[in-house]
C-alpha positions, 0 to 999 in steps of 0.5 A: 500500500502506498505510504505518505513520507510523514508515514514512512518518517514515522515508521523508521523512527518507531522501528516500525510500531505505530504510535499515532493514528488518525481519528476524525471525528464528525461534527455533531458527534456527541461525546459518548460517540467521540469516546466510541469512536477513539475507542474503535481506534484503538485507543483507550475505552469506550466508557473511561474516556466518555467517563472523563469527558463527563467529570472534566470541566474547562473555563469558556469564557470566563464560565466553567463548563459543566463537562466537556459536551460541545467543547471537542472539536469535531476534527481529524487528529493524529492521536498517539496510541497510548494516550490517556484521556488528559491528553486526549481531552488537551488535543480537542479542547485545545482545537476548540479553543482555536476554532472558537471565534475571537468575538465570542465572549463580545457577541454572546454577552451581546445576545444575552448569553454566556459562551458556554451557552451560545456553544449550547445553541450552536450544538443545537444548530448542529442538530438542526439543520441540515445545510449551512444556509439555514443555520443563523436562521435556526440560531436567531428562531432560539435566540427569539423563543428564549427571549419571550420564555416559549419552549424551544421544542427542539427534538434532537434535545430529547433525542439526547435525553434518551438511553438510545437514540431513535429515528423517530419520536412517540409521543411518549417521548416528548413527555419524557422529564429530563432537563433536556426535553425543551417540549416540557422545560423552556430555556436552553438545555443544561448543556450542549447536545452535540459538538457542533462544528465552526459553521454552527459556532459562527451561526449561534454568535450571528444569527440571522435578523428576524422576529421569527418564531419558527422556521420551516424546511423547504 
C-alpha cells in the first residue's frame, strides 16, 4: 500500500510500531460517540474516556463548563496510541479553543448569553439543520423563543435525553422529564447536545435578523 513520507518518517523512527493514528471525528458527534469512536481506534475505552469527558470541566469564557459536551472539536487528529484521556481531552479542547471565534465572549454577552451557552445553541444548530444556509436562521428562531420564555421544542434535545437514540419520536417521548426535553422545560438545555462544528459556532454568535418564531424546511 502506498505510504505518505510523514508515514514512512514515522515508521523508521518507531522501528516500525505505530504510535499515532488518525481519528476524525464528525461534527455533531456527541461525546459518548467521540469516546466510541477513539475507542474503535484503538485507543483507550469506550466508557473511561466518555467517563472523563463527563467529570472534566474547562473555563469558556470566563464560565466553567459543566463537562466537556460541545467543547471537542469535531476534527481529524493524529492521536498517539497510548494516550490517556488528559491528553486526549488537551488535543480537542485545545482545537476548540482555536476554532472558537475571537468575538465570542463580545457577541454572546451581546445576545444575552454566556459562551458556554451560545456553544449550547450552536450544538443545537448542529442538530438542526441540515445545510449551512439555514443555520443563523435556526440560531436567531432560539435566540427569539428564549427571549419571550416559549419552549424551544427542539427534538434532537430529547433525542439526547434518551438511553438510545431513535429515528423517530412517540409521543411518549416528548413527555419524557429530563432537563433536556425543551417540549416540557423552556430555556436552553443544561448543556450542549452535540459538538457542533465552526459553521454552527459562527451561526449561534450571528444569527440571522428576524422576529421569527419558527422556521420551516423547504
Amino acid at each position: 500500500a502506498h505510504r505518505t513520507q510523514s508515514e514512512v518518517l514515522q515508521s523508521l523512527l518507531t522501528g516500525g510500531a505505530q504510535v499515532a493514528t488518525w481519528v476524525t471525528i464528525p461534527e455533531g458527534f456527541t461525546a459518548k460517540q467521540i469516546a466510541d469512536r477513539l475507542a474503535q481506534a484503538g485507543i483507550g475505552t469506550g466508557d473511561n474516556l466518555q467517563a472523563s469527558f463527563e467529570q472534566t470541566s474547562i473555563v469558556v469564557g470566563g464560565t466553567k463548563t459543566h463537562g466537556l459536551e460541545g467543547f471537542l472539536f469535531p476534527s481529524t487528529y493524529l492521536v498517539a496510541t497510548d494516550a490517556g484521556p488528559d491528553q486526549i481531552i488537551k488535543q480537542l479542547t485545545g482545537q476548540f479553543f482555536q476554532e472558537l471565534p475571537r468575538d465570542a465572549a463580545v457577541r454572546a454577552k451581546s445576545l444575552g448569553v454566556t459562551v458556554p451557552q451560545a456553544v449550547t445553541v450552536a450544538s443545537l444548530v448542529e442538530r438542526e439543520a441540515k445545510a449551512d444556509v439555514d443555520r443563523p436562521m435556526i440560531a436567531a428562531v432560539i435566540y427569539n423563543r428564549l427571549r419571550v420564555q416559549m419552549p424551544l421544542q427542539v427534538d434532537a434535545t430529547i433525542e439526547y435525553a434518551l438511553p438510545a437514540h431513535k429515528t423517530e419520536l412517540s409521543f411518549a417521548d416528548l413527555k419524557i422529564d429530563s432537563p433536556y426535553n425543551t417540549y416540557r422545560y423552556a430555556g436552553l438545555p443544561p448543556t450542549p447536545i452535540a459538538n457542533p462544528g465552526e459553521p454552527s459556532l459562527q451561526a449561534a454568535l450571528h444569527p440571522s435578523h428576524t422576529d421569527a418564531l419558527y422556521y420551516v424546511y423547504c
